[in-house]
N, C-alpha and C positions, 0 to 999 in steps of 0.2 A: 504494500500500500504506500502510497505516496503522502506526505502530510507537509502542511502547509507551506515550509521554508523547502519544498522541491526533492528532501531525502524518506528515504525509504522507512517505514518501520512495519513489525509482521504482527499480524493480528492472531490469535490463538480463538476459537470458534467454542470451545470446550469451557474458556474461562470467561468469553467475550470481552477477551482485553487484549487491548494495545502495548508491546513493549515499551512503545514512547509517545510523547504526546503528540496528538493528532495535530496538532499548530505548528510542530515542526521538529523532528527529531535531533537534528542537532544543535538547533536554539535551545532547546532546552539542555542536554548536558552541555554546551556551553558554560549556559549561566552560570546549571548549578553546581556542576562537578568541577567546570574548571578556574572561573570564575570566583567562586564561592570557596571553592576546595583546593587544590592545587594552587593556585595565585595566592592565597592565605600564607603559604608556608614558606619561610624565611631560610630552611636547608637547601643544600648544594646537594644533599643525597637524600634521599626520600624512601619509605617503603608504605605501599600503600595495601591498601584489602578493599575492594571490591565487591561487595553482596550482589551476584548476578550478575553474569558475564554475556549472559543475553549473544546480542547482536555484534558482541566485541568495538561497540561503536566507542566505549568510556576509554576504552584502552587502546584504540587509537588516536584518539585525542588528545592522552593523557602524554603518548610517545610524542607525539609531534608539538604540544606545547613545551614539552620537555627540553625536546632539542633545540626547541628555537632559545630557551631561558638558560642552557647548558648544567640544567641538572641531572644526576643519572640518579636512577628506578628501580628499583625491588617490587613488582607488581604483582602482587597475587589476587587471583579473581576466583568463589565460590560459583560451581556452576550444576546444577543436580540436571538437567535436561538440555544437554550441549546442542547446538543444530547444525542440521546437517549439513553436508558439503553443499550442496542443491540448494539452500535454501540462503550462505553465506555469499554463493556467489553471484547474485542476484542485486546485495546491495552496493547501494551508489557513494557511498558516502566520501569516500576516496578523488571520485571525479567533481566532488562541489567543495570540498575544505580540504587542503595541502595536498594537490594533487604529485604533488611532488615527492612525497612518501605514498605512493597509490601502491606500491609493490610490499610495503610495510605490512598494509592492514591482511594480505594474505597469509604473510608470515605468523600474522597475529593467531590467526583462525587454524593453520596446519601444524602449526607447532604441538608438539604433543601433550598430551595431559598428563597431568600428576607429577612431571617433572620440571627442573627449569629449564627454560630455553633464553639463548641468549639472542634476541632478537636485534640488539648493536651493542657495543660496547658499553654503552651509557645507557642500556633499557632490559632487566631481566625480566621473564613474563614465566609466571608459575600458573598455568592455571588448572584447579584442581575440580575435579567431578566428583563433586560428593553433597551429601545433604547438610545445609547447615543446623539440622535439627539434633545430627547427630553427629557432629563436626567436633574433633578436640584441638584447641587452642593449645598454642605451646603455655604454660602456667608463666612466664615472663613475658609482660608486655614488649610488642614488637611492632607495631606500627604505627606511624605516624600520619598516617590519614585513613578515612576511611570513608569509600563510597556507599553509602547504603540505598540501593536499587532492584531491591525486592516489589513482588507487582504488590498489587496496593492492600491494605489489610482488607477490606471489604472482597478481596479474593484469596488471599493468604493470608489470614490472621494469626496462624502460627508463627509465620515470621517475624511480626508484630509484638508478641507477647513481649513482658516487663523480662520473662529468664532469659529467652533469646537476646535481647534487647543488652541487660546485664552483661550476660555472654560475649557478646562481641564487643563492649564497652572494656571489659575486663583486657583485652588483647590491645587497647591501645597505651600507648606513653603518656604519662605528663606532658601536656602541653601539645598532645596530640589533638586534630581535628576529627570530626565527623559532621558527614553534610548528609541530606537529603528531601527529595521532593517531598515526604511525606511530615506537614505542617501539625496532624491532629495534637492535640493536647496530652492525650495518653502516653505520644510517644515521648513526647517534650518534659513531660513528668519521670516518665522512667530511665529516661538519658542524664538528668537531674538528679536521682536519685543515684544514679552510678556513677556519680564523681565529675558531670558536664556541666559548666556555664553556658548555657543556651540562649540563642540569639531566632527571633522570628526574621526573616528578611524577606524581600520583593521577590516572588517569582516570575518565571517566565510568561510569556505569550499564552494566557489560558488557567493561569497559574496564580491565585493570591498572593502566599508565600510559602515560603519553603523552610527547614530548620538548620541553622548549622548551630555544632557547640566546639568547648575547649576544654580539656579533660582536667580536671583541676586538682585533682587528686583520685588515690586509688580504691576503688571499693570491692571486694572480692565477692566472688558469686557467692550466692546462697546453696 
């Protein structure tokens, strides 16, 4: 499907949901992920985590703003239902933002799972297939950003919950970020609750606002 700003995003019939917003898929992780998230962060070396590796669109953007700012990446990205070759090569996203890494985003999508892959010098890409419900964090926090781009709780509200929520709050640093589309109050409170100063901000095209926090200290799971 095609959405507003000209790139692709795929429709799931089963959940009746969009990967990404229908106003325009890369406007939106623009804003939020890079804008919001990545542009936040004041390191030269970065390791981020990704909830939902989807369409691999976060993580080609994340590489190519990367390069242009000259910082290198440790990217791991959560992915329970990877898609298929058929279905990656299809999007456009490469031919409308940095087409000049257009050979990048394949490498992104063939690179193999569960291991790392060194997609440049300055960009490592772990991406793991596994469920985050039953995912085990290394017990030292280790990343310093975090994309949370799970589809929405009104379609996955397991991923939503305060433990999940915890859980992945627990894997980040002091002074680490998390962003995400999802503005609700619940989430805002539970991210709160696990050591984030939380910020409401302007969203995208379609989008009131969105949440990013700053991890202020450590709160260990329940």
């Amino acid at each position: 499907m095609i959405t507003e700003d000209g790139s692709h995003t795929i429709y799931l019939p089963e959940m009746d949901e969009h990967y990404h917003s229908v106003h325009g898929a890369i406007q939106e992780s623009v804003q939020i992920y890079i804008q919001q998230g990545l542009l936040q962060s004041t390191k030269n070396e970065i390791s981020i985590l990704e909830i939902g590796f989807g369409t691999g669109l976060n993580a080609y953007l994340t590489y190519c703003y990367a390069k242009k700012m000259k910082i290198k990446v440790d990217y791991f990205s959560l992915e329970k239902y990877p898609l298929t070759e058929t279905d990656f090569l299809k999007l456009n996203y490469p031919d409308i933002i940095f087409p000049e890494y257009s050979s990048v985003f394949g490498q992104i999508h063939s690179a193999d799972w569960d291991i790392f892959a060194e997609i440049s010098p300055e960009f490592r890409l772990q991406k793991i297939h596994a469920d985050l419900l039953n995912f085990q964090f290394s017990p030292i926090p280790q990343f310093d950003l975090v994309y949370y781009d799970a589809f929405a709780p009104g379609k996955q509200p397991e991923m939503w919950s305060d433990e999940i929520l915890q859980k992945v709050a627990a894997s980040v640093k002091i002074d680490g970020i998390i962003v995400t589309y999802c503005a609700k109050g619940t989430v805002r409170r539970a991210l709160m609750a696990s050591g984030f100063e939380m910020e409401r901000l302007p969203g995208p095209v379609g989008k009131k606002e969105i949440l990013r926090g700053k991890k202020a200290n450590s709160v260990l799971p329940k």
